[in-house]
Residue frames as qw, qx, qy, qz and C-alpha x, y, z in Angstrom:
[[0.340, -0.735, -0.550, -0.202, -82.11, -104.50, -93.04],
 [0.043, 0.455, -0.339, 0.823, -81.50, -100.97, -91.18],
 [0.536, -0.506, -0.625, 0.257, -82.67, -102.12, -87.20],
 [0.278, -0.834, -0.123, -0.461, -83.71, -99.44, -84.36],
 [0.639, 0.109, -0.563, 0.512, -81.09, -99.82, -82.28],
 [0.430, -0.812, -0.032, -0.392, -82.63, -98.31, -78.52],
 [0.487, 0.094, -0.723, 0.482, -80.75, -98.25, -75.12],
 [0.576, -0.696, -0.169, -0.393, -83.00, -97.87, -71.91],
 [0.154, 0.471, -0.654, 0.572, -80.67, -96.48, -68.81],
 [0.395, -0.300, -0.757, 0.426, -81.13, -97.45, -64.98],
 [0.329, -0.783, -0.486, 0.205, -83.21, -96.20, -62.44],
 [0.261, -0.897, -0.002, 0.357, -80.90, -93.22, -61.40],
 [0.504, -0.012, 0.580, 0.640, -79.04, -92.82, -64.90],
 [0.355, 0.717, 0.057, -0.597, -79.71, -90.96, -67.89],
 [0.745, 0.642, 0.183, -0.015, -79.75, -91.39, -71.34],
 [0.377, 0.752, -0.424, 0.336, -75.79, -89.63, -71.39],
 [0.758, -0.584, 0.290, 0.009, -74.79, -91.76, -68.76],
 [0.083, 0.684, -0.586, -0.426, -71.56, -93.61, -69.32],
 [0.432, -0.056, 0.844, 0.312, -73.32, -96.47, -71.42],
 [0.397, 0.830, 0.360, -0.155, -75.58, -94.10, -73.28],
 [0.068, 0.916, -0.276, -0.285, -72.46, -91.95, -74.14],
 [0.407, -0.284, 0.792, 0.355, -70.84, -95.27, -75.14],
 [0.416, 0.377, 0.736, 0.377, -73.48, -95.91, -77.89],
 [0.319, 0.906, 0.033, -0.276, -74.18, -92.24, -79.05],
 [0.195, 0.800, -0.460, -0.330, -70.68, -92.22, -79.96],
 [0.356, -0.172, 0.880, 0.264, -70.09, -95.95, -81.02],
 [0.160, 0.315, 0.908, 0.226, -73.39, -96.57, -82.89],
 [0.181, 0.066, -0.134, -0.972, -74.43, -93.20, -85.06],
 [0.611, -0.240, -0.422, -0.625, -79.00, -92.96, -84.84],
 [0.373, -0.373, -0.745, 0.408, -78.90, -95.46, -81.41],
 [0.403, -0.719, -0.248, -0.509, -81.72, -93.97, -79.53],
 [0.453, -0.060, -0.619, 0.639, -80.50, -93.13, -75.91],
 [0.241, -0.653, -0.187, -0.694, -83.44, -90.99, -74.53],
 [0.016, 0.227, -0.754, 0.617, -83.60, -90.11, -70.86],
 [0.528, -0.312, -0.777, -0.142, -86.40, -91.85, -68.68],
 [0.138, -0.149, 0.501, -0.841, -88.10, -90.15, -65.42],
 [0.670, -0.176, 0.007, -0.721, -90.58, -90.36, -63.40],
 [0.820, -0.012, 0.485, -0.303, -93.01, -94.10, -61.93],
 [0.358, -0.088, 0.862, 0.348, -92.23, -97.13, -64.17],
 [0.491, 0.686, 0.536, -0.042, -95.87, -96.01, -66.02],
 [0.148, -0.852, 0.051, 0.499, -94.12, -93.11, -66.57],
 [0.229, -0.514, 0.769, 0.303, -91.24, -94.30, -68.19],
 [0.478, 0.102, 0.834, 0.254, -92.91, -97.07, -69.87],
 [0.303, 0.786, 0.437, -0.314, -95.28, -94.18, -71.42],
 [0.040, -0.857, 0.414, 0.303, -92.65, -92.39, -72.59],
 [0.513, -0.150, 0.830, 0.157, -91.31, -95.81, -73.95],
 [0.473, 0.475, 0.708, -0.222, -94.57, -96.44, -75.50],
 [0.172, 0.864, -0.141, -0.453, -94.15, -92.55, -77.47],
 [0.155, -0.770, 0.527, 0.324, -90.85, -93.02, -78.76],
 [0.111, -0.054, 0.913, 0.388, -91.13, -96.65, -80.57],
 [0.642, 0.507, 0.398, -0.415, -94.94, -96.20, -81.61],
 [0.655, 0.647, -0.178, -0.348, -93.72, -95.82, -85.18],
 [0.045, 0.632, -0.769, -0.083, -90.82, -98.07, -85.11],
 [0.986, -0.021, 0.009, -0.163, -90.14, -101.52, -85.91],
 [0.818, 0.383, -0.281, 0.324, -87.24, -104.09, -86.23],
 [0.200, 0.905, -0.257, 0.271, -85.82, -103.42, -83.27],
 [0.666, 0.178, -0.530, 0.494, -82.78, -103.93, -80.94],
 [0.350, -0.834, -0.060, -0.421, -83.09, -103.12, -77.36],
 [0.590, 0.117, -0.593, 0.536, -80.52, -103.02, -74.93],
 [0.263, -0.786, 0.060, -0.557, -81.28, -101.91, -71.16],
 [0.421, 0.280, -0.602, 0.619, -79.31, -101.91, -68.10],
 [0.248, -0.259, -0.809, 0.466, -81.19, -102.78, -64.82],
 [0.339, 0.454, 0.546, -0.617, -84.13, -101.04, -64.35],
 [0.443, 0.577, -0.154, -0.668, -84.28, -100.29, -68.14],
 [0.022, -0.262, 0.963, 0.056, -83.71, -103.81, -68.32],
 [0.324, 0.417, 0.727, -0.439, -87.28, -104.39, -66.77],
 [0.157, 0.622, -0.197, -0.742, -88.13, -101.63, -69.37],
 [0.277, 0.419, -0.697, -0.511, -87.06, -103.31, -72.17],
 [0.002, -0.112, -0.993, -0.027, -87.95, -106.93, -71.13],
 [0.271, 0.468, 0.659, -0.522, -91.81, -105.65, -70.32],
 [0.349, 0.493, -0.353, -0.715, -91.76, -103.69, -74.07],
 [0.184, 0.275, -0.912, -0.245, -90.63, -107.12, -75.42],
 [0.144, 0.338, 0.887, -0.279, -93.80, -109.03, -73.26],
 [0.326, 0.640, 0.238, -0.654, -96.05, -106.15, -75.07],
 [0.565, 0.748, -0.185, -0.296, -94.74, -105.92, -78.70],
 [0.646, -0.391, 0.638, 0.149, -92.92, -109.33, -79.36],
 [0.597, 0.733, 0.324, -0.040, -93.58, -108.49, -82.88],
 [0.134, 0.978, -0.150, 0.049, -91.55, -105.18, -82.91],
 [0.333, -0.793, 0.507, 0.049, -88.73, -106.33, -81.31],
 [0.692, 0.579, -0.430, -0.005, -85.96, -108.39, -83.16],
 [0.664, 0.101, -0.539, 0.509, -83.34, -108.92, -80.37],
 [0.178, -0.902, -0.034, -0.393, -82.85, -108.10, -76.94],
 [0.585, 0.372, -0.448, 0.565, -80.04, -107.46, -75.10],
 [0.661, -0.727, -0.186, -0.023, -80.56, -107.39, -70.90],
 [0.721, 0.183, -0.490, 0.455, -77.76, -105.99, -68.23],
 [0.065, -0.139, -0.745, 0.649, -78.11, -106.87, -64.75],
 [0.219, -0.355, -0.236, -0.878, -81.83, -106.39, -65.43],
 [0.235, -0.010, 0.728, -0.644, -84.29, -105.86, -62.37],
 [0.604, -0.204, -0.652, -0.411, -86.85, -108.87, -63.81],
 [0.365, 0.020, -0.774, 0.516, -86.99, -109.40, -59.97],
 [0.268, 0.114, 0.447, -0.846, -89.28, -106.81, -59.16],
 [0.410, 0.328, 0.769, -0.364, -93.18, -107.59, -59.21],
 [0.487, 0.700, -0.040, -0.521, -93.95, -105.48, -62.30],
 [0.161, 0.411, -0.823, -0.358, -92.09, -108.12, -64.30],
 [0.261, -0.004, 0.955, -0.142, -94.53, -110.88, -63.25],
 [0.684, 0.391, 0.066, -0.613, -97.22, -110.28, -65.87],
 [0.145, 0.487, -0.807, -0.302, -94.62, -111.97, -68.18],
 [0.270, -0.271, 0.924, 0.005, -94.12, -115.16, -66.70],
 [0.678, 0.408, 0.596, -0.136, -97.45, -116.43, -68.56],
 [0.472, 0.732, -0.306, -0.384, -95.74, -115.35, -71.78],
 [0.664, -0.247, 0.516, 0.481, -93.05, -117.45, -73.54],
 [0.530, 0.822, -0.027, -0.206, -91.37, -115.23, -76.32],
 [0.912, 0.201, 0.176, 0.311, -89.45, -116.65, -79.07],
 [0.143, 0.984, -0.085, -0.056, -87.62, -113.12, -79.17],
 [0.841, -0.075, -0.403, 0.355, -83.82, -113.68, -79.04],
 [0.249, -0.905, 0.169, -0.299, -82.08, -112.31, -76.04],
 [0.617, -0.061, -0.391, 0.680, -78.86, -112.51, -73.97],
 [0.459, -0.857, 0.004, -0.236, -78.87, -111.64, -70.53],
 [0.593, 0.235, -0.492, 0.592, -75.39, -110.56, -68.75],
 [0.570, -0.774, -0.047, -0.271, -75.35, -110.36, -64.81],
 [0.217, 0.578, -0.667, 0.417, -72.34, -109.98, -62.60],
 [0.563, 0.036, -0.743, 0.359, -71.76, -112.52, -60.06],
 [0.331, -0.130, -0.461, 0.813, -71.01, -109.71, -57.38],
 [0.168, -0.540, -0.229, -0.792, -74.12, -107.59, -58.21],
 [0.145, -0.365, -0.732, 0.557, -75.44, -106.46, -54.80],
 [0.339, 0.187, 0.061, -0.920, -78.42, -104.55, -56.18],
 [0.796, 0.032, 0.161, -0.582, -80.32, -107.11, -58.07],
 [0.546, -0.217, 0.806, -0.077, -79.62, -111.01, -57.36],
 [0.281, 0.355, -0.758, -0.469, -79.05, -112.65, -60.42],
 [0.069, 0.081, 0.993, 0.041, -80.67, -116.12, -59.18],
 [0.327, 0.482, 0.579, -0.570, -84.14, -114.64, -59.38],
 [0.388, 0.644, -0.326, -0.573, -83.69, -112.74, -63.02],
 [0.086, 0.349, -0.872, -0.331, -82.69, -115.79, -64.28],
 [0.194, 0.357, 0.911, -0.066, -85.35, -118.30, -63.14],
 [0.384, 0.602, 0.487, -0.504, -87.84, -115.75, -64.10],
 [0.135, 0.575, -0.588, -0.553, -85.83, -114.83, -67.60],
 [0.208, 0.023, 0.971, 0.116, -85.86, -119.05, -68.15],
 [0.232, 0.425, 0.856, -0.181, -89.43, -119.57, -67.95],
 [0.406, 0.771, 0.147, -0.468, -90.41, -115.91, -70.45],
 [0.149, 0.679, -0.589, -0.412, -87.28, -116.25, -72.75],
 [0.921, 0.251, 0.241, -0.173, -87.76, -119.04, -75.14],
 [0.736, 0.515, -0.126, 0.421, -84.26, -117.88, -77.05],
 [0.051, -0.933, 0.283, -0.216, -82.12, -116.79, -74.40],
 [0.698, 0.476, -0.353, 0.403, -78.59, -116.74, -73.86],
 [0.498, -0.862, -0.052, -0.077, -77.35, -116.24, -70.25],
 [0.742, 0.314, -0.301, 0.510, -74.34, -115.63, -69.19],
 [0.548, -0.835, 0.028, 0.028, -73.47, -114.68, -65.20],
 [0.879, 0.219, -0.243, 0.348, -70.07, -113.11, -64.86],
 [0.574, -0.484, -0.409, 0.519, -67.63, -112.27, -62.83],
 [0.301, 0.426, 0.133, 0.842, -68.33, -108.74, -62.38],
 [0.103, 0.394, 0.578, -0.707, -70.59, -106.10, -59.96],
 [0.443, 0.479, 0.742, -0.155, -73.71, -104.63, -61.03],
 [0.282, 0.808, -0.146, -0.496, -72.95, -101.92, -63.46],
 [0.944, 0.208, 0.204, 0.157, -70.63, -104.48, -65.25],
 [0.211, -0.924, 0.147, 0.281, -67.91, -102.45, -65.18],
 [0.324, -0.596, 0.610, 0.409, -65.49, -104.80, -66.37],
 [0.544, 0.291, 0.743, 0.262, -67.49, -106.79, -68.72],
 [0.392, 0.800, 0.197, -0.409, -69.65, -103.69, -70.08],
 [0.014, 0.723, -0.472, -0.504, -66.35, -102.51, -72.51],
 [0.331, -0.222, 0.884, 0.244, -65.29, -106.24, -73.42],
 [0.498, 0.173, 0.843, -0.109, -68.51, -107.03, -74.89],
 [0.283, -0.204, 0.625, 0.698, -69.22, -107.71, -78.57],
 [0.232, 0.543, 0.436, -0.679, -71.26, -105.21, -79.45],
 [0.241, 0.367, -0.696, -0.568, -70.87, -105.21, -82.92],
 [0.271, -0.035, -0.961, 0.041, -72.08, -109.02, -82.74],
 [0.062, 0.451, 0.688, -0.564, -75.18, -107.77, -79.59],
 [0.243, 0.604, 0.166, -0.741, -76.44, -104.97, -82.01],
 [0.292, 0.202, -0.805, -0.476, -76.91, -107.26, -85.03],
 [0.812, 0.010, 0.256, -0.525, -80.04, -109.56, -85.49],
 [0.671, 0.292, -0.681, -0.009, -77.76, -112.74, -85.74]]
């Protein structure tokens, strides 16, 4: 089965940041569009870009984390797998969710040291929407700097 493989950057990133530029050139057709503007903005622009798609794979990195995880509360249909790092489920615009519970799977990876958005919140609020999720808090800051490379993407960008 051929999967839509999206990445949604951070807040003050871009689509060629350096984990957009890691999956243009690791993972040929990954969508890596850039994202501006209000979170409607952005989620509009979201909204564009996977209307025709299915089957997919979403990976987003703290604010595009929210991104993704709010797509996934909209179109738990579309989406196949999602993949969360350091995402900001913390802010209020995440709290439509919590009356969801989606069977989607997902694995969320948060650094320890993040000092931008506090893992113990994302999680309890992750728990209680993610019916299949994987967590995994390590030792790292909030970009994941050291984990980001290590992790088996091959294995994250697969619907297993």
């Amino acid at each position: 089965m051929a999967y839509t493989r999206v990445f949604i950057h951070g807040l003050e990133s871009s689509g060629s940041g350096t984990k957009g530029s890691f999956f243009s050139r690791r993972y040929r057709g990954m969508l890596t569009e850039d994202f501006k503007g209000s979170l409607e903005q952005r989620m509009a622009r979201l909204e564009k870009l996977l209307a025709d798609k299915k089957d997919l794979i979403l990976v987003g990195s703290s604010y595009g984390g929210l991104m993704a995880a709010l797509y996934t509360c909209d179109h738990p249909d579309k989406v196949k797998k999602l993949v969360l790092l350091a995402p900001a489920l913390d802010l209020p615009d995440f709290d439509r969710c919590l009356s969801n519970k989606i069977d989607v799977p997902a694995e969320l990876f948060h650094g320890r040291g993040d000092d931008v958005v506090d893992p113990a919140p994302v999680k309890e609020k992750a728990v209680k929407v993610f019916g299949n999720l994987t967590y995994h808090l390590v030792e790292d800051d909030h970009p994941l700097t050291a984990t980001f490379p290590l992790m088996d993407w091959d294995r994250l960008l697969e619907n297993r």
